[in-house]
N, C-alpha and C positions, 0 to 999 in steps of 0.2 A: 621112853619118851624122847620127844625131837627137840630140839629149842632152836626158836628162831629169834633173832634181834632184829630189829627196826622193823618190825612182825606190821605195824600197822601205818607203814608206808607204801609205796610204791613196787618193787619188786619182791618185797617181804608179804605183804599180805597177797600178791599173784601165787609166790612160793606157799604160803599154809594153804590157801585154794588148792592148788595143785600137787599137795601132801594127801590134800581130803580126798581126792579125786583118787589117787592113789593107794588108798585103804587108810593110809594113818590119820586116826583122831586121837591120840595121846601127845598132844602137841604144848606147849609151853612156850607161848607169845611176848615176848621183852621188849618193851617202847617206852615213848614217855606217850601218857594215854589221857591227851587232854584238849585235844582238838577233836571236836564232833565231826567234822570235815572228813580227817582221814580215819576217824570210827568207823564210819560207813564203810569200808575200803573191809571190813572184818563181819559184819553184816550177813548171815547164814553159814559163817565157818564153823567146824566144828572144833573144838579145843578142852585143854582139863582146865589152863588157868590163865589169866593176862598178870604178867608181875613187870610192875614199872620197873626201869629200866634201872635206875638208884636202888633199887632193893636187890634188884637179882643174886649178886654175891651172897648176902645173908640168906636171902633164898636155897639157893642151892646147895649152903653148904650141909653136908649129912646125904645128899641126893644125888651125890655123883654114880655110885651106879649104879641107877637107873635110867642114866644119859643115853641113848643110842648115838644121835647125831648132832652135832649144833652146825649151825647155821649162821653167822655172825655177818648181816646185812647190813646191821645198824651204824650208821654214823652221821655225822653233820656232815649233809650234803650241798648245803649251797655255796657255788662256787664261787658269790660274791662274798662270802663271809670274812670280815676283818680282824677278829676277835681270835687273839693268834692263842689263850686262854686255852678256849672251849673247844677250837678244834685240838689242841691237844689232849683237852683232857677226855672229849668222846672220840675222835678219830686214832687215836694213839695210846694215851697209856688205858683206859678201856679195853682197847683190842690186845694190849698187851696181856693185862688183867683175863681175857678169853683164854689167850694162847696158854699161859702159867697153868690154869682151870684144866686144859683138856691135859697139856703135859703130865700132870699129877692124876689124872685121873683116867688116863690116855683114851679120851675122847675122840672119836675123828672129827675133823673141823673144813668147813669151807668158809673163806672170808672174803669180801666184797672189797677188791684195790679198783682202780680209776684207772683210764685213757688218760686222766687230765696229769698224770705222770710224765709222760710225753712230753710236755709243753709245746712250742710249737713244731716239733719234729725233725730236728735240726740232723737228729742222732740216727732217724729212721724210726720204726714202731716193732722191732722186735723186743721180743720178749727172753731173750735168752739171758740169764742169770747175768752172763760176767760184765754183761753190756748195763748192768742195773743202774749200777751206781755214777755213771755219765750222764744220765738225765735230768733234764732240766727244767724242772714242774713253773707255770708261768704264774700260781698265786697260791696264797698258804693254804687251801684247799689242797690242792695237788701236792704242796709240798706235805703235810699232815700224813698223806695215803703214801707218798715217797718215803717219809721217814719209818711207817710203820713196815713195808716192804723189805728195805734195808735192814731193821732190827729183827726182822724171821728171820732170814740169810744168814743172820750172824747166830743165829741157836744153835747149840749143840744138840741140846734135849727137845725134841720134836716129840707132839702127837703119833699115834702108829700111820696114823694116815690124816694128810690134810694139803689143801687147794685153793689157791687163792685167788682172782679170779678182776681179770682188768680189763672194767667192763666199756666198752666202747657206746656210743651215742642210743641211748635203750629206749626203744618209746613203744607203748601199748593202754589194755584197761589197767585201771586204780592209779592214773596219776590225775584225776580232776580236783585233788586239793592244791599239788605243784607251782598253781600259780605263773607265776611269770619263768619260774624254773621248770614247767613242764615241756615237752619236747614240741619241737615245731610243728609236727605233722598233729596234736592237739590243739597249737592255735592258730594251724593254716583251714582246720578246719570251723572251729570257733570265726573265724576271717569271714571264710567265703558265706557260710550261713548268715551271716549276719549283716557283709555289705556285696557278698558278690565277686569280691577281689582279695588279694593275698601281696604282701608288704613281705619283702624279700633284701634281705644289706646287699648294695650297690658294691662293686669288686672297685677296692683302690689299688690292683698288685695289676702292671702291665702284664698282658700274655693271657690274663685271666678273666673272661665275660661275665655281665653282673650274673648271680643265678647260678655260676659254675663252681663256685666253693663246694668241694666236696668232704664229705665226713663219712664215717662206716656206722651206714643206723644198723639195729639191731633189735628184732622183735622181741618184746620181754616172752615170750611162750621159748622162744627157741635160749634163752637164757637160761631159763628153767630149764629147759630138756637137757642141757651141758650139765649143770649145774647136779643134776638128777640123776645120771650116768655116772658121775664120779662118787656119788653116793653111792648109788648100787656096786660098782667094780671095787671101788676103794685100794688104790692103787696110781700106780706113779705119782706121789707128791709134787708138788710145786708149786711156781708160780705163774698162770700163763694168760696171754692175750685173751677178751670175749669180745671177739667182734665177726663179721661175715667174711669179712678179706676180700671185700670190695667196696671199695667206696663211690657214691653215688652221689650228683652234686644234689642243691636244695631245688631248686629249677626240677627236676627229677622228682621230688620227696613230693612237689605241691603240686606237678601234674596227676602225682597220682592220686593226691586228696580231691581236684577235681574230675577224676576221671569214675571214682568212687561216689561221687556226689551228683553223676551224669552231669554236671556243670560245662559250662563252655571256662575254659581259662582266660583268666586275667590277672596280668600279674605285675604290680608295681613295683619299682627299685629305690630304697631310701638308703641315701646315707648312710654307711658303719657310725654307729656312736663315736665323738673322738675320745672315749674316756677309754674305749676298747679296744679301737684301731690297730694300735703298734702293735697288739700282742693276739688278736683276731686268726684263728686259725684257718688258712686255707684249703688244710688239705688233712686227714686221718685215714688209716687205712689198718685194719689190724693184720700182724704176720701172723697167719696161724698154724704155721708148721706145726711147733711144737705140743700145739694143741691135737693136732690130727696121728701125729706119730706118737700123742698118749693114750692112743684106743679112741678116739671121738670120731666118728666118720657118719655122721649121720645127716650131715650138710646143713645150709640155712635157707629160711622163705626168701623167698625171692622179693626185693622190698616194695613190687607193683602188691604181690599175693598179700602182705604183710598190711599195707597198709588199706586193700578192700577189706579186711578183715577186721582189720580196728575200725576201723569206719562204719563199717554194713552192719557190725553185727556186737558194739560196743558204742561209741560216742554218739551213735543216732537219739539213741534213747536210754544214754546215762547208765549201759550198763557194768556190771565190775565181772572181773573174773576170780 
């Protein structure tokens, strides 16, 4: 069997889709399974069981081998989160709780780290090991995904094979529970259907034109397909950047949601929140050397390709993947 965590989120329930698709239905689902919202998001998948996310340990134990693969997705994702409690106890000692699990029962493991490590990028955005521990995460989000980064690094006792995976700006289907934390290219399109226009943060950085803030999006399918490769090969461990290795401003992301929408563009400039401002990133790009010299060479959409795609054939008419 596979086991995924945060199975009935956003890039968790894309990954059991595209498990299905791939021949495996012996799959083991771990969330907490209480919002009918991201239910939906699991809706035609095939699977043996959904085990909330507090029971799994008791779960599994007596069932380690018959683990194939875990998958460990799950964590407290909002980056506005304050509650320096509960991103410890799901972002950290959790995933710690993961790592111990495969160790002992030598599991191979892929686990979901953050860009938001990064913080404003002061350091640059590679990814190489020695450079780990200089970064500067800008909220306890990022710091949560920092800390649990650092504490692999420092293991002796490793899984036979495992990858962990820092995921840069992800947007595609099965985020319409996301809310206000879903990706822009969701609510540039929510925007224009609805008034015609698209609300974009105004640049307060001299040098920098509104609309020119760049970030490296990244299609949740070509996530998967990385993510999917290291499964299959199972080889070179690490930790490494997911992003396309080209960052593209927002000005860029919204023409393409209207050019998807055969819409004429219109596009307004507000404001940065001042609550966000100082710490408002302008620029993300992931290095993906490291990533490519561990066997990955399969490239990424192109993000015009990526986002007709979610548009045309996904957000028109609410569908999931």
């Amino acid at each position: 069997m596979i086991i995924v965590t945060g199975a009935a989120g956003f890039i968790g329930s894309c990954l059991a889709g595209e498990l299905n698709r791939m021949g495996f239905q012996d799959l083991v689902l771990v969330d907490h399974f209480t919002s009918a919202e991201k239910m939906k998001n699991l809706e035609g998948k095939k699977y043996r069981c959904l085990v909330p996310r507090d029971q799994f340990f008791d779960w599994i134990s007596g069932k380690e081998s018959d683990v194939e693969f875990i998958f460990h997705i799950g964590a407290r994702t909002n980056t506005a989160e304050q509650n320096l409690e509960l991103l410890h106890e799901l972002n950290v000692a959790y995933s710690q709780n993961i790592w111990k699990l495969c160790c002992r029962a030598q599991i191979p493991l892929i686990y979901a780290s953050s860009a938001a490590t990064f913080g404003m990028g002061k350091e640059g955005f590679s990814d190489e090991p020695s450079l780990l521990s200089s970064l500067l995460p800008m909220n306890p989000y990022g710091r949560s995904k920092q800390e649990f980064d650092l504490w692999v690094m420092e293991q002796k006792e490793q899984p036979f094979f495992w990858a962990g995976f820092k995921f840069f700006n992800v947007f595609g289907p099965n985020e319409y529970h996301k809310g206000r934390m879903a990706s822009v290219v969701f609510h540039a399109f929510r925007q224009i259907r609805e008034t015609g226009r698209v609300k974009l943060f105004r640049s307060h950085r001299e040098g920098i034109a509104d609309g020119d803030q760049k970030r490296d999006f990244i299609y949740v399918k070509d996530v998967l397909r990385v993510m999917l490769h290291f499964m299959q090969h199972r080889k070179n461990s690490g930790l490494y950047n997911l992003g396309t290795g080209n960052a593209r401003s927002f000005r860029d992301l919204a023409l393409a949601v209207f050019q998807s929408l055969d819409t004429k563009p219109e596009i307004d400039f507000i404001d940065t929140p001042e609550d966000i401002r100082d710490t408002y990133q302008y620029f993300t790009q992931a290095d993906t050397k490291r990533l490519i010299a561990a066997g990955y060479h399969s490239g990424f959409t192109a993000l015009e390709t990526a986002v007709d795609d979610y548009v045309r054939h996904y957000l028109n008419d609410v569908s999931y993947l």
